[in-house]
N, C-alpha and C positions, 0 to 999 in steps of 0.2 A: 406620504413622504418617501425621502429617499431609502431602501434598505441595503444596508450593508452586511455584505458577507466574506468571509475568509475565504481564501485559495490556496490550498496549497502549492507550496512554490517549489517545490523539489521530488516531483512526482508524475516525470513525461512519461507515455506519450497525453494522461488524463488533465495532469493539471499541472502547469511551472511557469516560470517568467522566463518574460524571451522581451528581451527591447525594453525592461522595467515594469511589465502589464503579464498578468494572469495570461495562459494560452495552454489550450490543451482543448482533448475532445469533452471532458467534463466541463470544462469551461463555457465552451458556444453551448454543450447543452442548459446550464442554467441561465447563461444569456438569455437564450431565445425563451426557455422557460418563462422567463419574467418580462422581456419583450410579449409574446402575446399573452398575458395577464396586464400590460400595460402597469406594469410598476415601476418605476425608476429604481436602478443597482446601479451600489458601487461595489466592487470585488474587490478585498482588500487579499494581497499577496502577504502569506507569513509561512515560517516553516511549521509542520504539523501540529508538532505540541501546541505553539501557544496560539494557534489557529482554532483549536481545541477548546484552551485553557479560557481563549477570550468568548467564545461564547455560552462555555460555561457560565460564565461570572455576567454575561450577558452586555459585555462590549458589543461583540457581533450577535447578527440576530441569525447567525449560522455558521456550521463550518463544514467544509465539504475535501476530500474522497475519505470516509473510513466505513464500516464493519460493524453493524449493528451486533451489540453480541450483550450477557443478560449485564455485567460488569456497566457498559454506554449506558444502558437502558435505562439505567440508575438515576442519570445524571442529565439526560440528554432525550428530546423527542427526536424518531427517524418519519418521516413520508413511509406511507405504507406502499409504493411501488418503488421499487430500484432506481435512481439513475441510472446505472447500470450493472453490468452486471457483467463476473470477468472468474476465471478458473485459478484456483492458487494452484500449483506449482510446486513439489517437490522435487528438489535438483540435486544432484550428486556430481561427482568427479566424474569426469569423462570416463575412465579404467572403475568403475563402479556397476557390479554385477546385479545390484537391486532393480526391480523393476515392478512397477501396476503397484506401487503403494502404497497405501492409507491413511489417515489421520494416525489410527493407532496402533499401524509398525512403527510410528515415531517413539512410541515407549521405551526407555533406557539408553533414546540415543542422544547426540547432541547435536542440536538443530538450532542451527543459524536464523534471527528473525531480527528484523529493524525497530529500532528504540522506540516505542510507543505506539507502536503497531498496534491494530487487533486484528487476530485470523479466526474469530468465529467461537461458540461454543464448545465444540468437541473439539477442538485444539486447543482452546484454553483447558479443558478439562481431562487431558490427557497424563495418565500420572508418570514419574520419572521420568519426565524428559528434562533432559541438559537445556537451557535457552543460552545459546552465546550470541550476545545482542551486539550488532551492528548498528550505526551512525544513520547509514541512508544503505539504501537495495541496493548499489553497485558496492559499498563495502562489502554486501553479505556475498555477492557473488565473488569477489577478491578473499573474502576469509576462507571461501567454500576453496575455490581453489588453492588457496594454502594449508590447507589441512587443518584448520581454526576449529572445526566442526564434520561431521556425517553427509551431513544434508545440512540445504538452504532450503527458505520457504519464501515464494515470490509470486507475487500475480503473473501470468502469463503475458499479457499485452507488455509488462516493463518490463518481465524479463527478453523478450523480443526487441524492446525498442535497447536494453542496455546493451543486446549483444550485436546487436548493427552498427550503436554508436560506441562501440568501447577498440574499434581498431583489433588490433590485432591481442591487444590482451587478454582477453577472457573467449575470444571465439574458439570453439571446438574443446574448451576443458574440461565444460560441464555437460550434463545432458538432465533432460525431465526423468524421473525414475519412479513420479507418482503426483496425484492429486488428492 
């Protein structure tokens, strides 16, 4: 029968709606995924949480881009290869002297992350750090550059796709200062 899965909708350039339909590169790849298994999908577009929240409770029989970390693992089966696979991002203010930083220089600062996020084990398990949670990745990069926070923490590929599409606003304020 048919399986349905979530898509997240607010999460270019991997996965968002464009025209009312799922579209990103996670996208075509779990298309084609199940295109040759020959299963019939439907992608259902939701924003992350309740994309989440509904396969949890097993509305959907999936929900796709997050961050297997031991917190999901609880609640949630991962495929043991990647979809894919993408570099987080430590960003700072342009005028920001930090650089080549780690999970756990993030200790006693306050670092900018997106509401429901997960960024992995050793960042969740990192002690004293400030979290000032952001809406969606281009808020955090807006807080980052307001001085809302230290550091932001962002995948690489969206932080690239937000600074191409964000005009004039956030290019050149920030830069990478660690992964």
């Amino acid at each position: 029968g048919l399986v349905r899965i979530g898509a997240e909708d607010d999460w270019a350039p991997f996965s968002s709606v464009k025209d009312g339909k799922p579209h990103g590169m996670a996208v075509e790849l779990v298309q084609a995924i199940f295109a040759e298994a020959g299963i019939p999908l439907e992608l259902v577009p939701l924003p992350y949480a309740r994309c989440m929240e509904d396969a949890k409770r097993g509305r959907l029989a999936g929900c796709f881009d997050t961050l297997p970390d031991a917190e999901l693992r609880k609640d949630y089966l991962f495929h043991a290869q990647p979809l894919f696979v993408d570099e987080l991002w430590i960003l700072g203010r342009s005028a920001s002297k930090a650089s080549n930083l780690k999970t756990a220089d993030l200790s006693g600062k306050r670092v900018i992350v997106t509401h429901g996020y997960t960024y992995g084990d050793v960042f969740e398990r990192t002690a004293d750090m400030v979290r000032v949670t952001a809406p969606h990745d281009i808020n955090a990069l807006r807080m980052l550059v307001a001085e809302r926070g230290e550091f932001a923490v962002v995948y690489r590929r969206i932080t690239q796709h937000l600074e191409r599409s964000s005009a004039q606003e956030l290019r050149g304020k920030f830069k990478r200062v660690g992964k």
